[in-house]
C-alpha positions as CSV (number, residue, x, y, z in Angstrom):
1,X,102.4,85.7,74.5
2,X,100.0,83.2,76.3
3,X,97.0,85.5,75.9
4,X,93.1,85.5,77.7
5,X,91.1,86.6,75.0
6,X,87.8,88.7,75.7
7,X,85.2,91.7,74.6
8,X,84.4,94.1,77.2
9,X,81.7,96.9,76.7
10,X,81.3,100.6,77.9
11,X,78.2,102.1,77.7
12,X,77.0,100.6,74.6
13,X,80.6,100.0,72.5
14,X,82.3,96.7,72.3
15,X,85.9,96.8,72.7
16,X,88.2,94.0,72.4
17,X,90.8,93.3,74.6
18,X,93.6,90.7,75.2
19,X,94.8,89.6,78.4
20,X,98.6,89.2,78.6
21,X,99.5,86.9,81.8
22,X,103.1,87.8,80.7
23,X,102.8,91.5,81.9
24,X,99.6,91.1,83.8
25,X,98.1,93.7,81.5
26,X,95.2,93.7,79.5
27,X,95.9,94.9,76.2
28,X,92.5,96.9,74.6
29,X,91.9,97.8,70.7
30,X,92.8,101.8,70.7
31,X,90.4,102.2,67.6
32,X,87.8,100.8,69.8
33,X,88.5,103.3,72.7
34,X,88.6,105.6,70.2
35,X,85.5,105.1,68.3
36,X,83.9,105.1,72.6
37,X,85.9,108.9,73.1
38,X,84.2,110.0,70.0
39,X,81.2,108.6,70.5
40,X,81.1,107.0,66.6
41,X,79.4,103.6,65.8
42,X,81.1,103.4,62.3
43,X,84.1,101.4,62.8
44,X,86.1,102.6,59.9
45,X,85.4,106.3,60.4
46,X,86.8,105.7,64.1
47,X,89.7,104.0,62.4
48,X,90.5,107.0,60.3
49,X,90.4,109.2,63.6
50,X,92.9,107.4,64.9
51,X,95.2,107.1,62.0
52,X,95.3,110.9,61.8
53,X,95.7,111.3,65.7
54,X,98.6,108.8,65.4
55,X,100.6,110.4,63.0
56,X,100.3,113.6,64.9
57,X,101.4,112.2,68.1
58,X,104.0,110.6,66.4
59,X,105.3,113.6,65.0
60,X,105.2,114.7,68.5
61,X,107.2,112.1,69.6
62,X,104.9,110.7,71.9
63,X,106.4,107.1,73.3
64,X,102.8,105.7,73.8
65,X,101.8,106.1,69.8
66,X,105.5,103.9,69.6
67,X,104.3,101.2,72.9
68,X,101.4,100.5,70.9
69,X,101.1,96.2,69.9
70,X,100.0,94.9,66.8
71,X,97.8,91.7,67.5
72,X,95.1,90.2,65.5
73,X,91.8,90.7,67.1
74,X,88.5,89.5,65.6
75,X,86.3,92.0,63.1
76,X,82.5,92.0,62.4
77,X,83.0,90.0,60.1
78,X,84.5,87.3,62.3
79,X,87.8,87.3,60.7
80,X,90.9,88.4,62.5
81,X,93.1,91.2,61.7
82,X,95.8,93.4,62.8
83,X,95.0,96.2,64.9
84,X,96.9,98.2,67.2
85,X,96.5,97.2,70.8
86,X,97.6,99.4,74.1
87,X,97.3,98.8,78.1
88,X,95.8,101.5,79.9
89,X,98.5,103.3,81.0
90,X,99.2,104.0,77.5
91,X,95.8,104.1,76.8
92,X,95.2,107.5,79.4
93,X,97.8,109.4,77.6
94,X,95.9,108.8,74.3
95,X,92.9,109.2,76.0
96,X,94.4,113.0,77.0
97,X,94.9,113.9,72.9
98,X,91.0,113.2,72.0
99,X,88.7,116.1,72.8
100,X,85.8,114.2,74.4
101,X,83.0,114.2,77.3
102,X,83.4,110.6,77.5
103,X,87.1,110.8,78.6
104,X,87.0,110.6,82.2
105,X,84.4,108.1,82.2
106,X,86.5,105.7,79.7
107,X,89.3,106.4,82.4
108,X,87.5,105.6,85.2
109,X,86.1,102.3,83.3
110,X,89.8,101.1,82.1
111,X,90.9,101.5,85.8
112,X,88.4,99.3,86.7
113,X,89.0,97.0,84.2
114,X,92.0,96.2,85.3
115,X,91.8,96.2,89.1
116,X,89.0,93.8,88.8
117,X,91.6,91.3,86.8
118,X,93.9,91.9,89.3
119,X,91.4,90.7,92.2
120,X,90.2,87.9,90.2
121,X,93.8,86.5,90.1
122,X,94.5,86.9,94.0
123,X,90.8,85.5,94.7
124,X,88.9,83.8,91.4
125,X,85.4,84.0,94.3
126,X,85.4,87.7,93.4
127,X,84.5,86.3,89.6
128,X,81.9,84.3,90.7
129,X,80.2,86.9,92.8
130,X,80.3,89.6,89.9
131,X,78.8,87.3,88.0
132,X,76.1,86.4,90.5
133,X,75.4,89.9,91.5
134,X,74.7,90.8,87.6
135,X,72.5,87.5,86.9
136,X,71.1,88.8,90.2
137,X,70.2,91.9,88.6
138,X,69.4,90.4,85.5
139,X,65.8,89.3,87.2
140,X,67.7,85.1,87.2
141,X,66.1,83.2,89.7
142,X,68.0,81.7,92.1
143,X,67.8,78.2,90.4
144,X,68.8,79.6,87.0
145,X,71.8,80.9,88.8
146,X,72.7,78.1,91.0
147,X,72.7,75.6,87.4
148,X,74.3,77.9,85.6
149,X,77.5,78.1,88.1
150,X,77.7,74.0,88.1
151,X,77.3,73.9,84.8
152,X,80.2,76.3,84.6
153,X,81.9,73.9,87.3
154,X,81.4,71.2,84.9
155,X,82.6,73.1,81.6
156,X,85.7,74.1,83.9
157,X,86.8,70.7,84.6
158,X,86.3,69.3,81.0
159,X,88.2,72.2,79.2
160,X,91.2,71.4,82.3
161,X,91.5,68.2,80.6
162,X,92.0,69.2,77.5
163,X,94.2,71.3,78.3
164,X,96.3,68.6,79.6
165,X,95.9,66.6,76.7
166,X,97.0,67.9,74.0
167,X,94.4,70.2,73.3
168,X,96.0,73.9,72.2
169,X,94.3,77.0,71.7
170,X,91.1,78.5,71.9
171,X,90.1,77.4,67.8
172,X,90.5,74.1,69.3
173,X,88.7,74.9,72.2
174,X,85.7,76.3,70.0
175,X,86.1,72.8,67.7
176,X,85.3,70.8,70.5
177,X,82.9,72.3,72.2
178,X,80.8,72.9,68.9
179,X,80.9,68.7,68.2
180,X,79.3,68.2,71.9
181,X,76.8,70.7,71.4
182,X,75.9,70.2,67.9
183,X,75.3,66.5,69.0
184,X,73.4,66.5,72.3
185,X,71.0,69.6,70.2
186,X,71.1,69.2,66.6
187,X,72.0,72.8,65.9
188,X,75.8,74.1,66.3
189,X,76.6,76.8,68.6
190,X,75.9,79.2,66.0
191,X,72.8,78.6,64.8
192,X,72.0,78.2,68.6
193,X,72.5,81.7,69.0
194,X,71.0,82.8,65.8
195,X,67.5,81.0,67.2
196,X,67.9,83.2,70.6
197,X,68.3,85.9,68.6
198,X,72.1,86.9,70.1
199,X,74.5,88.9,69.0
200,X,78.0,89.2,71.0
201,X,76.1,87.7,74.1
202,X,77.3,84.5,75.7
203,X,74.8,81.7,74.7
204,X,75.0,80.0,78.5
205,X,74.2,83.1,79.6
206,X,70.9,83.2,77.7
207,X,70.1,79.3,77.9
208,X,67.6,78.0,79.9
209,X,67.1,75.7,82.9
210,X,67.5,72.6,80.5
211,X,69.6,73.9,78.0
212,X,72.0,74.4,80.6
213,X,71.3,71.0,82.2
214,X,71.5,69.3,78.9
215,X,74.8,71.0,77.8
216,X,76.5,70.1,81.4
217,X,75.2,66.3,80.7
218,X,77.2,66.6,76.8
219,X,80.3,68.4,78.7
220,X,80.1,65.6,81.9
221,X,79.9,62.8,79.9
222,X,82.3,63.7,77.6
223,X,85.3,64.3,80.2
224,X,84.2,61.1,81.6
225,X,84.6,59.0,78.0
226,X,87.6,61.0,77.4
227,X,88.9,60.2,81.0
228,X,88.1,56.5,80.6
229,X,90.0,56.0,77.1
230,X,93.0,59.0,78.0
231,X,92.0,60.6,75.0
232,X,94.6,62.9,73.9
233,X,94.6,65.2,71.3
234,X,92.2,66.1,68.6
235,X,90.6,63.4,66.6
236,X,90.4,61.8,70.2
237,X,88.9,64.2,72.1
238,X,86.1,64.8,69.1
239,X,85.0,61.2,69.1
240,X,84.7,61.4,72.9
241,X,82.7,64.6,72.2
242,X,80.5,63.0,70.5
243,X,80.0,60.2,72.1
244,X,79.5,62.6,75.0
245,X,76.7,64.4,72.8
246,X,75.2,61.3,71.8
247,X,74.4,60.2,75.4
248,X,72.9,64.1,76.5
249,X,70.6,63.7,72.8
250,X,69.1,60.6,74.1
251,X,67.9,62.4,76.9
252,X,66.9,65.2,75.4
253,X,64.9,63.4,72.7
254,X,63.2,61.0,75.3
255,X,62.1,64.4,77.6
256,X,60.9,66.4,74.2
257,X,58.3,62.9,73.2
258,X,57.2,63.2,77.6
259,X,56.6,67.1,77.2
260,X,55.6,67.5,73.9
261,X,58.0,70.6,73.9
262,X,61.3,71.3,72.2
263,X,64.2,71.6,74.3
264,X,66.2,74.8,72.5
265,X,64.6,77.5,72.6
266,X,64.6,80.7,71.5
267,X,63.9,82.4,74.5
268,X,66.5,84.3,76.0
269,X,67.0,87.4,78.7
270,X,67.6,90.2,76.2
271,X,65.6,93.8,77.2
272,X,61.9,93.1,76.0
273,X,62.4,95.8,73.5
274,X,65.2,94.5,71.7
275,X,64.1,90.8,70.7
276,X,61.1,89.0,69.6
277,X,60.6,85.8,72.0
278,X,60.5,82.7,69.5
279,X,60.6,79.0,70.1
280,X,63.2,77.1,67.8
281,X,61.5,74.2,66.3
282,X,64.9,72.1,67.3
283,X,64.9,71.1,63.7
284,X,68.1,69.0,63.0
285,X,71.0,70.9,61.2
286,X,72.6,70.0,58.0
């Protein structure tokens, strides 16, 4: 299965989903529909819910109980697990065996899940304009916005190469990209987020102006290394990474002694009342 791999939210519950290009079906985590009907935070109380709701629908012979997929898909703790998967036309009928206010809402929301992958596919624009529309809405300025889309021109075209070189997977993917921006920042992707403050947000989505400048200078100079040598494969691709990183760093280090002012931040576009705004001290990580 040559999956897309993704976390949607409604209203204020994550659920995981898998794209299956296959079928041209996304593929959601039920206990994670569930846990939305019921309207329960606690994952493993949802989880029992479910477990009791299958066995009675499977008693009942109900074929979407038998549809269901078992695919790993990634836990709070940030391990992966097994957990039973469905597409939304399995996914209503459930939907029709939980007692819940929140049903036809979910319903509308899975239906719209889905036709909005569907128009992405037939025209990718549509993408870009959701996207714009919510930074839009987001209170971005226009100049956010407008770096934010080339530097997702530029992360576009360097993760195209890897994929036609040898590079497989999106753990490989993650490897990568944590080398170039561990390098050009001193911090890894993780720790980046942990200085914004973030969650399950996307960090680009929350850099700013010259974060994201200084991240499409790692990701730019790194597909042009790699370009220039035909790096293939792993060990190949890191040392163009950070050779990539190296030459973004420079930069950065030279702005930081003009300005006086570190470069990552901890500023980010969370609701005021959910963060404290903190600058990172862009202290070197070990």
């Amino acid at each position: 299965m040559n999956e897309e791999k993704a976390l949607a939210v409604f209203e204020n519950y994550k659920i995981r989903r898998i794209y299956d290009e296959k079928t041209e079906t996304w593929l959601f985590s039920v206990v994670d529909i569930i846990a939305a009907l019921i309207q329960q935070p606690d994952y493993q109380t949802a989880r029992k819910y479910w477990n009791k709701l299958k066995e009675r629908l499977k008693k009942e012979g109900s074929q979407s109980v038998t549809n269901c997929h078992q695919l790993k898909m990634e836990a709070a703790d940030g391990k992966k697990y097994l957990t039973d998967a469905a597409g939304p036309e399995d996914l209503l009928r459930i939907i029709q065996s939980v007692p819940s206010p929140r049903a036809e809402p979910i319903k509308l929301w899975l239906a719209k899940a889905g036709y909005e992958r569907i128009q992405d596919m037939s025209d990718p624009a549509r993408s870009l304009d959701r996207a714009r529309d919510y930074w839009q809405q987001s209170g971005r300025s226009e100049k956010w916005i407008q770096q934010r889309m080339m530097g997702q021109e530029t992360r576009n075209k360097l993760t195209d190469y890897w994929k036609d070189h040898e590079i497989k997977g999106e753990d490989e993917y993650a490897i990568l990209t944590n080398i170039i921006h561990k390098e050009w920042s001193g911090v890894s992707v993780k720790k980046h987020k942990q200085i914004k403050e973030l969650e399950t947000q996307n960090l680009r989505d929350h850099m700013s102006e010259a974060e994201l400048i200084f991240t499409a200078l790692a990701e730019l100079s790194t597909r042009q290394i790699a370009e220039s040598v035909e790096a293939t494969g792993m060990d190949e691709n890191a040392q163009a990474g950070r050779k990539g990183g190296r030459i973004a760093k420079k930069a950065r280090l030279e702005l930081e002694r003009k300005t006086g002012r570190g470069v990552v931040t901890g500023e980010n576009f969370l609701p005021p009342a959910k963060t404290k705004k903190k600058l990172g001290n862009n202290a070197e990580e070990t």
